[in-house]
C-alpha angles and dihedrals in degrees: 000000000000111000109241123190127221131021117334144158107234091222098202134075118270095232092201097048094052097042088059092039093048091043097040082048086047107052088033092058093237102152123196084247101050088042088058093036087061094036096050090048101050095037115014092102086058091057143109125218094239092053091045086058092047084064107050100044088050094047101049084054092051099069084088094049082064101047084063081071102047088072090059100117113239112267130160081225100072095056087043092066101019100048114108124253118247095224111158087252135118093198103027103094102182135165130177085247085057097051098050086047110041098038086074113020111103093218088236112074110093107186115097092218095041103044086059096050090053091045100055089038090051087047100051092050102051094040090054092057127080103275147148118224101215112173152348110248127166095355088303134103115255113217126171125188122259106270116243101287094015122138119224116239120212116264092250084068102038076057098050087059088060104091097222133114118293091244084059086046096063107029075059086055096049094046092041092040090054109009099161083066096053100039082055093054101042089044083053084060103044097035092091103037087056097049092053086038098056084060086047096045093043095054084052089059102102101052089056091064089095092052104044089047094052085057099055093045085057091050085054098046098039134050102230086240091067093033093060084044093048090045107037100028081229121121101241114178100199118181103170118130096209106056119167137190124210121187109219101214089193092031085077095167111010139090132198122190148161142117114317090205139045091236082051089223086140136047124204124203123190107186123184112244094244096055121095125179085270091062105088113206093204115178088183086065103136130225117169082250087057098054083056098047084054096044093050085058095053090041099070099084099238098049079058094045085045101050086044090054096054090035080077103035140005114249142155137246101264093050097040084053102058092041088057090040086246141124113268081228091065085038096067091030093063083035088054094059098043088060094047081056082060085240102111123042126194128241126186113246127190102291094341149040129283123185126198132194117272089227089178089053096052101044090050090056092040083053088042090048089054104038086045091046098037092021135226097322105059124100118283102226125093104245 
């Protein structure tokens, strides 16, 4: 696919993406219907008449897109690697066949043939290097390379560090311990479903010209700095020169980003066809089950030493580790999931990675404990 520089819209499906996204919505049993239905009732009052056309026009052409699906033989395998993952999260849709594939796809690639062969190229490589995995974030493996001095762990132990079920555990070990294998089996299940879906998704293009063209009216109108800020709710400094878009037909509302380069010259976004700027994927967004599920992180007494350390000064894991007495590997695991809480934010240090404390985050939970436990009428500071 030809290199371009600046901020543009990528105005073709991304065949890969859509081929895991049909598959992961048809095994799942997430209908376009049911998919709308969520999405308008969480966001139809946000919308303008013009972006609630777009969607219905685009999902009463998508049924085609699932019956696709329906000639997939039966095969245990396909719910092996397409189930969804039970992971304590309201936003966070995985499956085993997710986190092989985005781990490694760079969201911009949008031949079928050629996005696979980067992404198992790409795979084989990083999992060949020296690195922790430290987390699972937006349906992909997180990995970070080992600090100056540090001493690499076996994967059995990086994985005991993922808080997820022990059958999720081990189906992890078995992909990331022979990858090539699995990346062989799984390919064997998607091949021809991509191949029916690329005639499906080309005859869709040109309803997406509306959507592909209000995107790149945003990217004219907005910096990508303010329009992370506008769509996530979350303070994202981004200083890449090449910045894409990508519209997930199948996606509908999610978004995945994030550098597509270790220089982080560029900067790859993957948004869900329903989603517009005034559809705040806010991953703050707080149920009562989510204040819990937040309480119960700060709760466990190092994730708190750890948030009032960096609360004083930025550090990084290694040093934050030996000044703790613990292994830097605990040490981005319990970082991992503080940043998953939206309380602790990265920043790129020279040669390594330093992380700071999200003030604004905190003291918004701290106001939404109180107003939820004393009620609206309570006062709006944090005591």
């Amino acid at each position: 696919m030809e290199n371009k520089m600046g901020k543009y819209v990528v105005r073709k499906p991304m065949i890969l993406y859509e081929t895991i996204e049909t598959i992961f919505r048809y095994v799942n049993g997430r209908t376009v219907a049911k998919e709308k239905e969520e999405f308008l009732k969480k966001y139809g009052n946000q919308l303008s008449p013009a972006h609630l056309e777009r969607i219905e026009l685009l999902s009463s052409h998508l049924e085609e897109v699932y019956q696709v699906c329906e000639a997939i033989p039966e095969s245990p395998k396909l719910a092996y690697y397409f189930q969804r993952w039970d992971m304590n999260s309201n936003w966070l849709h995985v499956c085993l066949a997710k986190l092989m594939i985005y781990s490694f796809f760079d969201f911009y690639t949008t031949d079928y043939q050629e996005a696979l062969d980067r992404t198992y190229e790409d795979a084989t490589k990083s999992l060949a290097m020296p690195v922790v995995l430290t987390e699972i974030r937006s349906a992909a493996l997180e990995f970070r390379s080992l600090e100056p001095g540090e001493q690499p762990v076996s994967l059995a132990e990086q994985l005991d560090g993922i808080k997820i079920q022990e059958q999720y555990r081990w189906r992890l070990y078995k992909v990331l311990s022979d990858y090539p294998q699995a990346f062989n089996e799984l390919r064997q299940l998607i091949d021809p479903v991509a191949s029916a879906l690329e005639a499906v998704f080309e005859q869709l293009r040109p309803l997406l010209v509306p959507t592909y063209d209000y995107w790149q009216e945003c990217l004219e109108r907005y910096s990508i700095s303010e329009l992370m800020r506008r769509m996530t709710n979350q303070d994202l400094e981004v200083h890449a020169t090449d910045i894409s878009i990508n519209v997930g037909i199948m996606g509908f509302r999610e978004m995945i980003w994030g550098y597509g380069n270790k220089e982080e010259t560029c900067y790859r976004i993957c948004i869900g066809s329903f989603l517009s700027e005034d559809t705040c994927i806010d991953r703050r967004a707080m149920s009562n089950e989510r204040i819990c599920n937040l309480l119960k992180v700060i709760s466990d007494s190092s994730k708190f030493e750890i948030l009032c350390r960096i609360s004083r000064e930025s550090s990084y894991c290694q040093e934050i580790a030996k000044e703790m007495g613990l292994s830097t590997a605990t040490v981005s695991r319990h970082m991992g999931l503080l940043m998953d809480a939206g309380f602790v934010h990265p920043r790129k240090g020279k040669n390594r990675i330093c992380y700071d404390v999200d003030r604004q985050a905190i003291s918004e939970f701290c106001e939404t404990v109180q107003k939820t436990l004393l009620g609206e009428n309570g006062p709006s500071h944090c005591g």
